[in-house]
TORZALUM-113762 format. One record per atom (N, C-alpha, C): residue in three letters; atom name; x, y, z. Coordinates in steps of 0.02 Angstrom, whole numbers. Layout:
<pts>
PT  residu  atome    east   north      up
PT     ALA     CA       X       Y       Z
...
</pts>
This chain:
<pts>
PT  residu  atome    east   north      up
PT     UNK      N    1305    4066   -1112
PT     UNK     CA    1364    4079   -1153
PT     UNK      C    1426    4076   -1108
PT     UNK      N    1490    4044   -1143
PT     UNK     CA    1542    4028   -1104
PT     UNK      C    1588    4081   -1101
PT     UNK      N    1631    4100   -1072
PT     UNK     CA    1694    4138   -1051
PT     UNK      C    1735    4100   -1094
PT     UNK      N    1795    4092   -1140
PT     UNK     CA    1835    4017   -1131
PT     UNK      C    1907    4022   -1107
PT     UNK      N    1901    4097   -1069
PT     UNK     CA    1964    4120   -1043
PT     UNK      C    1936    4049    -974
PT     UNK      N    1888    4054    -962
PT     UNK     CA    1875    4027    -872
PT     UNK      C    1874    3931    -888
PT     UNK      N    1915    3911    -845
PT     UNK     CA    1924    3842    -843
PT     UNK      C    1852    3832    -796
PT     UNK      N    1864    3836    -736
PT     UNK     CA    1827    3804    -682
PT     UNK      C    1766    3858    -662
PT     UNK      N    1746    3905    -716
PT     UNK     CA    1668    3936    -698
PT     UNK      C    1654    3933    -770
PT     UNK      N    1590    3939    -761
PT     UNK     CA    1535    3923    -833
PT     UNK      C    1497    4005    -834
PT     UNK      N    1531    4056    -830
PT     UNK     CA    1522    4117    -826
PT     UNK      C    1514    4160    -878
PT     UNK      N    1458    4177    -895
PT     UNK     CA    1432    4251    -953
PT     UNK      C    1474    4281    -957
PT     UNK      N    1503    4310   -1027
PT     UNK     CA    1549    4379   -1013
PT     UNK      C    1512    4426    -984
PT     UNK      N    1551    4457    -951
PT     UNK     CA    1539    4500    -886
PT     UNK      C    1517    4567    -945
PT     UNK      N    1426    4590    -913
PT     UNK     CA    1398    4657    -936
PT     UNK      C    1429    4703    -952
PT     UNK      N    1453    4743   -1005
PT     UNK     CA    1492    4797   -1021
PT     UNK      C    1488    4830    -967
PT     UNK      N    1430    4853    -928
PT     UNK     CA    1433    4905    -868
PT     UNK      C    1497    4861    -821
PT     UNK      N    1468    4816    -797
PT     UNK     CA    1502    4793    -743
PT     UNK      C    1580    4772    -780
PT     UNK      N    1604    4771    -830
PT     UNK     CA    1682    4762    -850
PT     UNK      C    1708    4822    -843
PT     UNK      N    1674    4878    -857
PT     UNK     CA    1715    4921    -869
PT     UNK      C    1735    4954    -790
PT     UNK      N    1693    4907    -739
PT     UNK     CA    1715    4920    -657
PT     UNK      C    1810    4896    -638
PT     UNK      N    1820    4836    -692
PT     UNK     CA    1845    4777    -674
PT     UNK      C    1928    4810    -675
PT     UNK      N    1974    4793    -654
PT     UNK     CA    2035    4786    -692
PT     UNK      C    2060    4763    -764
PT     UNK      N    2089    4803    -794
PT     UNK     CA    2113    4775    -841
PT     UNK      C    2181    4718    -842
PT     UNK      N    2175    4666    -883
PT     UNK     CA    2236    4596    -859
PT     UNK      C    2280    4627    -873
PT     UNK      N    2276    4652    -935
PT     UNK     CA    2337    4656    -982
PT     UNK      C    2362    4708    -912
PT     UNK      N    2365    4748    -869
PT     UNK     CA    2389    4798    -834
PT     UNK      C    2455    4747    -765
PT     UNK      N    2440    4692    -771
PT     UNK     CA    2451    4649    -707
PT     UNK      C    2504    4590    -726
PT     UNK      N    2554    4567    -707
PT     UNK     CA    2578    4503    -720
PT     UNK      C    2558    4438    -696
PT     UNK      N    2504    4436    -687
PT     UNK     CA    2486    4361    -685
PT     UNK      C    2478    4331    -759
PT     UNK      N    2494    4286    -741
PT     UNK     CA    2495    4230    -797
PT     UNK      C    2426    4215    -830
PT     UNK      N    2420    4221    -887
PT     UNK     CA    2342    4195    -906
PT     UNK      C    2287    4220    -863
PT     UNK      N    2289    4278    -842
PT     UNK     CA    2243    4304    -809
PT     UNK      C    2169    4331    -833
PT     UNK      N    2110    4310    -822
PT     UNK     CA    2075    4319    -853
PT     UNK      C    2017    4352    -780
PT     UNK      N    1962    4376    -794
PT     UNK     CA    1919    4413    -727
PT     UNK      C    1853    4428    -759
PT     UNK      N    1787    4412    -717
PT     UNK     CA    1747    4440    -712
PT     UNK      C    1692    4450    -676
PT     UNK      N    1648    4503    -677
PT     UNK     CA    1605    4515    -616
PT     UNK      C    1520    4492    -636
PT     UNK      N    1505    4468    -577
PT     UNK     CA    1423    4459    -568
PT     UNK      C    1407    4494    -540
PT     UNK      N    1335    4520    -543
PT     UNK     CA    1274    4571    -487
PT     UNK      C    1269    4517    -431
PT     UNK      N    1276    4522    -350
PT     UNK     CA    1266    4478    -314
PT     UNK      C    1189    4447    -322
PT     UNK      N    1142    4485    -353
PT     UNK     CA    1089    4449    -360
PT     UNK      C    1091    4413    -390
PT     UNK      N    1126    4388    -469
PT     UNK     CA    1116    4364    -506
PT     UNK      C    1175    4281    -492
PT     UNK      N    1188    4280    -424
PT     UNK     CA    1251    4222    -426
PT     UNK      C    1210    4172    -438
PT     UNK      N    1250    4108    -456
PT     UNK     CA    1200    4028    -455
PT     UNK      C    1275    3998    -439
PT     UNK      N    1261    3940    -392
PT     UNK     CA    1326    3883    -382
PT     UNK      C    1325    3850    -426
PT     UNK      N    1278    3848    -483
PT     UNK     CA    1279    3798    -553
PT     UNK      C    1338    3823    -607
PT     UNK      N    1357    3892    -600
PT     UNK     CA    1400    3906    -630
PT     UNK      C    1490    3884    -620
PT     UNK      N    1477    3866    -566
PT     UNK     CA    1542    3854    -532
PT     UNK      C    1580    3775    -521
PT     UNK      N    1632    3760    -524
PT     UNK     CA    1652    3677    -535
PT     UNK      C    1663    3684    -444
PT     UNK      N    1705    3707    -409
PT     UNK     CA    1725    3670    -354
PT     UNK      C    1676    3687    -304
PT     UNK      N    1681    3662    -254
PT     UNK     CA    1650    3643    -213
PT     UNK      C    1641    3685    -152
PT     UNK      N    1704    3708    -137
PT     UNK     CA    1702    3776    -115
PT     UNK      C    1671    3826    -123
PT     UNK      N    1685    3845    -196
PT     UNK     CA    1647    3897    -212
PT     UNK      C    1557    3886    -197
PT     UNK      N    1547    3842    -252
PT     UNK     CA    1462    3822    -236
PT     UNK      C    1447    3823    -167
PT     UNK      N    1481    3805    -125
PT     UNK     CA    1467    3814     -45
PT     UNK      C    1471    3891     -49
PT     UNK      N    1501    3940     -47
PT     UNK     CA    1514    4007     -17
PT     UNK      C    1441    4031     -67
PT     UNK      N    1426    4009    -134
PT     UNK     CA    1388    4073    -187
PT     UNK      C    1323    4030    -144
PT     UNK      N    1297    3978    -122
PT     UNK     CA    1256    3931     -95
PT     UNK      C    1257    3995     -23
PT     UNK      N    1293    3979      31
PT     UNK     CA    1271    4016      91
PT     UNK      C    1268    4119      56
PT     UNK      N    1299    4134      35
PT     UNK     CA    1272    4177       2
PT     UNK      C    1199    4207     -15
PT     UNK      N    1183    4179     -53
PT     UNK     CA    1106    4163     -69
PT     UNK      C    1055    4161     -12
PT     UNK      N    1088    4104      29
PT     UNK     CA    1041    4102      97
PT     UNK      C    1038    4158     116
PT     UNK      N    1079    4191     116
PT     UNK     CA    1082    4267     170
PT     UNK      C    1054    4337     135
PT     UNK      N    1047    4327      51
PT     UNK     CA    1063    4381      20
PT     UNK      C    1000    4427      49
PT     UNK      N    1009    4493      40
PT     UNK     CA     961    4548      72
PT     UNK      C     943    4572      -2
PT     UNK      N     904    4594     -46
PT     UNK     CA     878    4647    -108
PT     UNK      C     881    4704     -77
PT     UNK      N     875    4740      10
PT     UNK     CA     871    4793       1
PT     UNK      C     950    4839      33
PT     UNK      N     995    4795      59
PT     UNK     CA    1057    4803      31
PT     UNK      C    1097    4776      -2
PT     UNK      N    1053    4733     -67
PT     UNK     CA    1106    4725    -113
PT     UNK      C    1154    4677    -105
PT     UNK      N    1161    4629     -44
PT     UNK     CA    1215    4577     -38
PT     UNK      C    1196    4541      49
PT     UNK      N    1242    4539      70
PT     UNK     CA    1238    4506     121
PT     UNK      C    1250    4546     192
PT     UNK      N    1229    4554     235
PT     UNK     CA    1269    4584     302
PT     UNK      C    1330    4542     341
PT     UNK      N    1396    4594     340
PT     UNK     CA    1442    4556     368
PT     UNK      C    1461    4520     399
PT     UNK      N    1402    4545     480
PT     UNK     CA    1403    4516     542
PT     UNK      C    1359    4445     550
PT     UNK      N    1332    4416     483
PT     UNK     CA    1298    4354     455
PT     UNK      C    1347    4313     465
PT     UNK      N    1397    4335     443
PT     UNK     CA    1461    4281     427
PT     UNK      C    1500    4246     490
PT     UNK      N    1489    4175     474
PT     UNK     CA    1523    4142     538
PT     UNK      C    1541    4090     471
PT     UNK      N    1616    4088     499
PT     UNK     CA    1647    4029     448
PT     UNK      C    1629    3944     468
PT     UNK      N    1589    3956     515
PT     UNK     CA    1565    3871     506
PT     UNK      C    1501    3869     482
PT     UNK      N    1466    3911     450
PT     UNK     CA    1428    3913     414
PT     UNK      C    1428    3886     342
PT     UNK      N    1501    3878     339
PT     UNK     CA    1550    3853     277
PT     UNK      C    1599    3812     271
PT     UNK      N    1611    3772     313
PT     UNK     CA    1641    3737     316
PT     UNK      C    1677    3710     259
PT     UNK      N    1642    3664     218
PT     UNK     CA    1662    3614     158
PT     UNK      C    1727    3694     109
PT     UNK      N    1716    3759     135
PT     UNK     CA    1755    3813     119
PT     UNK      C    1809    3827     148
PT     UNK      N    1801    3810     212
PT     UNK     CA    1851    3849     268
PT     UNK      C    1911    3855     261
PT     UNK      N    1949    3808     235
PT     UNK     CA    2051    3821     199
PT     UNK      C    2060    3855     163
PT     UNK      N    2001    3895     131
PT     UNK     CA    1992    3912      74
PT     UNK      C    1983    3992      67
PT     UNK      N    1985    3985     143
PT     UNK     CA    1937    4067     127
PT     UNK      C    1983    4116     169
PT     UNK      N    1996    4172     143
PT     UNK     CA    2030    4209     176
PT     UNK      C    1963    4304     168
PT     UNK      N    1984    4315     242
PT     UNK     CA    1939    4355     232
PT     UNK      C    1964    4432     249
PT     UNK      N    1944    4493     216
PT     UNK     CA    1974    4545     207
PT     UNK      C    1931    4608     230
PT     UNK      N    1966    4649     272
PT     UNK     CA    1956    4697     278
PT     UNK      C    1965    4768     274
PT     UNK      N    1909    4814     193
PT     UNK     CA    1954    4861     179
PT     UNK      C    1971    4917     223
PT     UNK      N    2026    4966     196
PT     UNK     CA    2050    4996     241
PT     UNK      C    2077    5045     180
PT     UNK      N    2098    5127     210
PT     UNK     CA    2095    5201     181
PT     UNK      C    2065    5194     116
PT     UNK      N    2004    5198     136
PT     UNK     CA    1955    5209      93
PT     UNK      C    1964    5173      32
PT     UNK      N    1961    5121      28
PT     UNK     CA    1974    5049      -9
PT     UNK      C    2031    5047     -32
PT     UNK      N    2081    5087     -30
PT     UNK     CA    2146    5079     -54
PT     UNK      C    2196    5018     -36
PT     UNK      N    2186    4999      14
PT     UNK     CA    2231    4919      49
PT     UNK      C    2167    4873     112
PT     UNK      N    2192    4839     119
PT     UNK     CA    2154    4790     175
PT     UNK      C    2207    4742     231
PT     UNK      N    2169    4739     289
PT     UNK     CA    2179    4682     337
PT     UNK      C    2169    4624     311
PT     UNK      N    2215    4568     315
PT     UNK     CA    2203    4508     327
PT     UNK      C    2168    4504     394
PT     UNK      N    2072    4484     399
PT     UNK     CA    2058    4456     452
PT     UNK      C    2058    4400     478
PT     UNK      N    2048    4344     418
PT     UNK     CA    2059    4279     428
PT     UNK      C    2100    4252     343
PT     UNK      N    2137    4175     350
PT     UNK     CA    2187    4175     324
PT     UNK      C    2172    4087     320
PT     UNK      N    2141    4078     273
PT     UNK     CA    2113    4003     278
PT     UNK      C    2191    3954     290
PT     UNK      N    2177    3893     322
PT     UNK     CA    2239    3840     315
PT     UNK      C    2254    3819     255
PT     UNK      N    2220    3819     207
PT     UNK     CA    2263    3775     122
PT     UNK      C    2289    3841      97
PT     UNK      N    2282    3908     104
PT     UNK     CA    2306    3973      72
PT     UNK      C    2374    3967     112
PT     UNK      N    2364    3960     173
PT     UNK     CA    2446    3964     228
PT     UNK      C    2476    3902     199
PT     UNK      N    2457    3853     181
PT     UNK     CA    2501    3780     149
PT     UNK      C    2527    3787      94
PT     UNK      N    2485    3821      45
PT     UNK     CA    2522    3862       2
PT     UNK      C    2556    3908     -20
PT     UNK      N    2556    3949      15
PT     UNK     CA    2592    4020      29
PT     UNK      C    2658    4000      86
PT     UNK      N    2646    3974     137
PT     UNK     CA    2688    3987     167
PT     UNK      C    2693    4005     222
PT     UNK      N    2658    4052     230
PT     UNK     CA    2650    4091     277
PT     UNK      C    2576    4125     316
PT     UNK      N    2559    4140     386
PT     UNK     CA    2488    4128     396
PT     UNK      C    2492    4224     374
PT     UNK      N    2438    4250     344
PT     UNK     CA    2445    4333     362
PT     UNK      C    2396    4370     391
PT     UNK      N    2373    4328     438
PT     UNK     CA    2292    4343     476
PT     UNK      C    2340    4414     524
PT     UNK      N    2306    4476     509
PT     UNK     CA    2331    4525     555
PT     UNK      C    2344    4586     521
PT     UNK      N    2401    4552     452
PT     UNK     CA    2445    4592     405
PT     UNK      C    2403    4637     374
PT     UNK      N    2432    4696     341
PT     UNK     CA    2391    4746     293
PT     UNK      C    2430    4740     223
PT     UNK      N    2396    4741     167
PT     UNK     CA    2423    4739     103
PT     UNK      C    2490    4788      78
PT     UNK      N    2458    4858     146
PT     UNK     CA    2500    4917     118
PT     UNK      C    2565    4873     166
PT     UNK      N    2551    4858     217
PT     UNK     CA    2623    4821     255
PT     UNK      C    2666    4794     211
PT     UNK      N    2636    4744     163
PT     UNK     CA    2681    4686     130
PT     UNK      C    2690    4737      62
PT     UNK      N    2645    4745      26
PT     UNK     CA    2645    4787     -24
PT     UNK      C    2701    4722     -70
PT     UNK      N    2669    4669     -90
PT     UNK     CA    2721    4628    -140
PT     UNK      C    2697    4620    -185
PT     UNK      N    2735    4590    -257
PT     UNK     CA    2681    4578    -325
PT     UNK      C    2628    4549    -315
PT     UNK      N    2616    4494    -263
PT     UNK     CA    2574    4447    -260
PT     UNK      C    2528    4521    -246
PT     UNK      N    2505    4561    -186
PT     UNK     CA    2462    4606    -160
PT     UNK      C    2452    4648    -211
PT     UNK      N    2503    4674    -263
PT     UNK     CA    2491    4733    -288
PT     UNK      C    2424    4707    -358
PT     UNK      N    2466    4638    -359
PT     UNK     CA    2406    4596    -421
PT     UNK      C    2352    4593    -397
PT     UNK      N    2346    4585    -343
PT     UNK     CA    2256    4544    -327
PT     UNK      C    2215    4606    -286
PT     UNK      N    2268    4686    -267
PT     UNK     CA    2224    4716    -242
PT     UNK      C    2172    4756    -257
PT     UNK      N    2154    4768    -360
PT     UNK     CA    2123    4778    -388
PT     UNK      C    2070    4737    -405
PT     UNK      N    2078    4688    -376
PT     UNK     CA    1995    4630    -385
PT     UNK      C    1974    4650    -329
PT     UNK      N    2016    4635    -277
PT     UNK     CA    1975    4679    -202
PT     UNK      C    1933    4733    -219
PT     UNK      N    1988    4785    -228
PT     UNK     CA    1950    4855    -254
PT     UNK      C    1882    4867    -290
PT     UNK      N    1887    4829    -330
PT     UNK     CA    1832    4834    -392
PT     UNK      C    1766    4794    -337
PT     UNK      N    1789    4743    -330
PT     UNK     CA    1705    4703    -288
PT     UNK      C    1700    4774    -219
PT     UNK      N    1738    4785    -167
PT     UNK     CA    1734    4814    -120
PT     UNK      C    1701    4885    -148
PT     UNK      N    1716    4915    -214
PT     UNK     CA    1707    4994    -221
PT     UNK      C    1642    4973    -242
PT     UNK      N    1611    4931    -284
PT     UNK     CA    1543    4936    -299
PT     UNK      C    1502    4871    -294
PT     UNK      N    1511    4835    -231
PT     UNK     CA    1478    4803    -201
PT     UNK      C    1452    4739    -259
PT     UNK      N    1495    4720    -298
PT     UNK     CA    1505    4656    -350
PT     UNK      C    1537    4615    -327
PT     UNK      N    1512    4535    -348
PT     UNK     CA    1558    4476    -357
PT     UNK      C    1591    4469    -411
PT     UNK      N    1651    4455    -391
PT     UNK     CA    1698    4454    -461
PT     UNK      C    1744    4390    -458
PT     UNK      N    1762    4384    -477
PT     UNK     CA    1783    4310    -510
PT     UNK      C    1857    4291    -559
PT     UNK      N    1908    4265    -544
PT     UNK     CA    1947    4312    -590
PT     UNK      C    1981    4206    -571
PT     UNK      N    2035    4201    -628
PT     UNK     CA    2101    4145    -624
PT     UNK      C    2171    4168    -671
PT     UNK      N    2198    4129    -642
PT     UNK     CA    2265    4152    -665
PT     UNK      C    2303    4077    -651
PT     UNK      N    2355    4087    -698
PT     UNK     CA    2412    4027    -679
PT     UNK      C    2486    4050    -642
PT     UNK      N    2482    4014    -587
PT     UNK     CA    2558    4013    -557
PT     UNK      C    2612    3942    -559
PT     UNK      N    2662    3965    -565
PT     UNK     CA    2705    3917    -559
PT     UNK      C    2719    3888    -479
PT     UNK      N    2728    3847    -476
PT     UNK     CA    2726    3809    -418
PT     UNK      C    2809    3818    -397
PT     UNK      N    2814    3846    -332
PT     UNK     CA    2886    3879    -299
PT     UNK      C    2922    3835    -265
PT     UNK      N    2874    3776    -256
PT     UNK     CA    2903    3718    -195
PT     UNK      C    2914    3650    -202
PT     UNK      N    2906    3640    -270
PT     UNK     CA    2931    3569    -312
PT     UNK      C    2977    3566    -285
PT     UNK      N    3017    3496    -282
PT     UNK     CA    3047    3448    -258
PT     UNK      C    3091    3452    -311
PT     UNK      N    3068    3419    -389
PT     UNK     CA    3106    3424    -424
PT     UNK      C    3115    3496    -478
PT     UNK      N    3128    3503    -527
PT     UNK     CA    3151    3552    -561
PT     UNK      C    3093    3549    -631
PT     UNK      N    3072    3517    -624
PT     UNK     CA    3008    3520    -686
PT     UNK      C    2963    3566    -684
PT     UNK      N    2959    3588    -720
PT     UNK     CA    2904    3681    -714
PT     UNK      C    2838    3629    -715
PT     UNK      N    2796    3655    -666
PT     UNK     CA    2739    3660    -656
PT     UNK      C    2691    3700    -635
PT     UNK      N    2610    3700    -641
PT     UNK     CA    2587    3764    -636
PT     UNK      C    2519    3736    -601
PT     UNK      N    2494    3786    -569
PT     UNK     CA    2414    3787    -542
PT     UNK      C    2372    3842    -576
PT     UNK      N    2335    3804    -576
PT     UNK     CA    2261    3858    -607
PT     UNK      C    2246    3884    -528
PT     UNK      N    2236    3940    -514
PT     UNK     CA    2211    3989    -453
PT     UNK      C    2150    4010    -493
PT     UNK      N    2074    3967    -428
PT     UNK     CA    2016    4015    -447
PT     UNK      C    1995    4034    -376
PT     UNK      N    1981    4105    -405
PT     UNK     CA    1957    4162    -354
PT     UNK      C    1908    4189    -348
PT     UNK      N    1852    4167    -294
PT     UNK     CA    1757    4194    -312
PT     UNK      C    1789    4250    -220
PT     UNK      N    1786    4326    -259
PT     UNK     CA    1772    4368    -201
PT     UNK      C    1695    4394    -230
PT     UNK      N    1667    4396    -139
PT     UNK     CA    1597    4406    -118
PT     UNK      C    1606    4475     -80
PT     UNK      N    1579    4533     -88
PT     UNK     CA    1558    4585     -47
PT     UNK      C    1519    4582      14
PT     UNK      N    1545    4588      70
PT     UNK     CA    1481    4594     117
PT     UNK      C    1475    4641     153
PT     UNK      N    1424    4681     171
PT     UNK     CA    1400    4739     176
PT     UNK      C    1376    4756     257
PT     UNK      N    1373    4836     267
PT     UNK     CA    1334    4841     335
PT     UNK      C    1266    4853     298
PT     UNK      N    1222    4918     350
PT     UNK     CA    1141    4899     343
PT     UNK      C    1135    4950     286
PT     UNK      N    1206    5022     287
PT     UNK     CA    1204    5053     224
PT     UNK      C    1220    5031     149
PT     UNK      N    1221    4967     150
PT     UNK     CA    1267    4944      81
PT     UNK      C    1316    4955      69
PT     UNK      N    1368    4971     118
PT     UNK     CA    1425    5002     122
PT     UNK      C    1484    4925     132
PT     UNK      N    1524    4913      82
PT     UNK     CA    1555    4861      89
PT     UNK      C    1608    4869     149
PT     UNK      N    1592    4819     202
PT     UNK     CA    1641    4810     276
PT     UNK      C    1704    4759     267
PT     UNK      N    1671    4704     231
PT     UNK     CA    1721    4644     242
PT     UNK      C    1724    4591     165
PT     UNK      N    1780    4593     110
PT     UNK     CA    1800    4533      58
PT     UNK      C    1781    4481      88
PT     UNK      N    1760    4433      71
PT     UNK     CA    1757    4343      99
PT     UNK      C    1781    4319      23
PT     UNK      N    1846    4287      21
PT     UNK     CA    1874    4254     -50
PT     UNK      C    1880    4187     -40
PT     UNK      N    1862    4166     -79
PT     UNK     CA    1887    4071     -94
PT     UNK      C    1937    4072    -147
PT     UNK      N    2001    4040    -126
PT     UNK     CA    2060    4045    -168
PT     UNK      C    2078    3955    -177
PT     UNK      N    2052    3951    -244
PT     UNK     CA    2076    3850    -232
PT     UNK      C    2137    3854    -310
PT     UNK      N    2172    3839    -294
PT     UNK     CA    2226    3785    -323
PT     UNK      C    2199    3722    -375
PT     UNK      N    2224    3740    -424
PT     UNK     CA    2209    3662    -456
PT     UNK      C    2291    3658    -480
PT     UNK      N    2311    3579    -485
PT     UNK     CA    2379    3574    -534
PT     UNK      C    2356    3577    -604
PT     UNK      N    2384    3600    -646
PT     UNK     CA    2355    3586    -734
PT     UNK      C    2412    3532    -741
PT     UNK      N    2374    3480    -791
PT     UNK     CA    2402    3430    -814
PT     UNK      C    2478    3473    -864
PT     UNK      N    2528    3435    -842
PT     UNK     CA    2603    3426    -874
PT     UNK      C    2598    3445    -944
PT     UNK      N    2635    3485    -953
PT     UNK     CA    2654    3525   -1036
PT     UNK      C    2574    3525   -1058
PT     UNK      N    2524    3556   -1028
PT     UNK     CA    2465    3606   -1061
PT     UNK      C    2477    3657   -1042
PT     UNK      N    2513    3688   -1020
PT     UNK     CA    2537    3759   -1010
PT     UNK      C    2561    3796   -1091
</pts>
């Protein structure tokens, strides 16, 4: 069964248990924002269009543990992922899941943004962009879920003056120490342009 909020995942509506973990959209200004969570056991890359993603829910899998529930952090080496790597920015929570470190800060997120923020803390910047997306963090980091969420942004760096927009899809993965205790976000953030006046 389809989502038909989700362009680029082929995703179940998300289990009443696990929604009612989630953020609510309507609470957030992103654009067309839509979200939802998987049990890390239950991921498949068949659900997913890009390529990225299927790479990250793919090494995922390889690693997954049943008896903590996800992956161990210290598994993670980003060339393990390559066909991902621009893609992936990786997070570390911090006062007791309330904000996070940027640990790593993929190159197509800095080409798009602007700016690299490998170092930065959320509570540092504390901007709409952080205050929107730090409740998907929250929710996968507090109970050790993949969650899944898109939204539309307008594009800030056109040339010309014609409104245009990207579909933003977002697969955050939990990864865990040996207590099941979430250490470190791993997100794939890809960009699509949506075709001209389907907005």
């Amino acid at each position: 069964m389809r989502d038909d909020n989700f362009i680029y995942a082929s995703l179940a509506p998300a289990d009443p248990r696990l929604q009612r973990l989630l953020p609510d959209p309507r609470g957030y200004t992103l654009h067309n924002y839509a979200i939802s969570a998987v049990r890390n056991a239950d991921l498949d890359s068949n659900h997913f269009i890009h390529p990225q993603h299927r790479c990250l829910v793919d090494w995922f899998k390889s690693k997954y543990r049943d008896d903590i529930n996800g992956v161990f952090y210290k598994r993670f080496d980003p060339l393990d992922v390559k066909p991902a790597l621009g893609t992936i920015v990786v997070l570390e929570p911090t006062d007791n899941y309330a904000n996070y470190r940027y640990r790593l800060y993929g190159s197509q997120v800095v080409d798009t943004y602007g700016a690299d923020l490998t170092g930065r803390t959320s509570a540092e910047l504390n901007t709409e962009s952080t205050r929107n997306v730090r409740p998907q963090y929250q929710a996968a980091a507090r109970n050790n879920i993949t969650v899944y969420t898109e939204h539309d942004k307008d594009r800030a760096h056109e040339l010309d003056k014609i409104a245009r927009w990207d579909r933003w899809s977002r697969l955050i993965l939990p990864l865990v120490d040996e207590d099941a205790t979430v250490k470190r976000i791993l997100v794939s953030m890809v960009a699509t342009e949506i075709p001209f006046n389907s907005v």
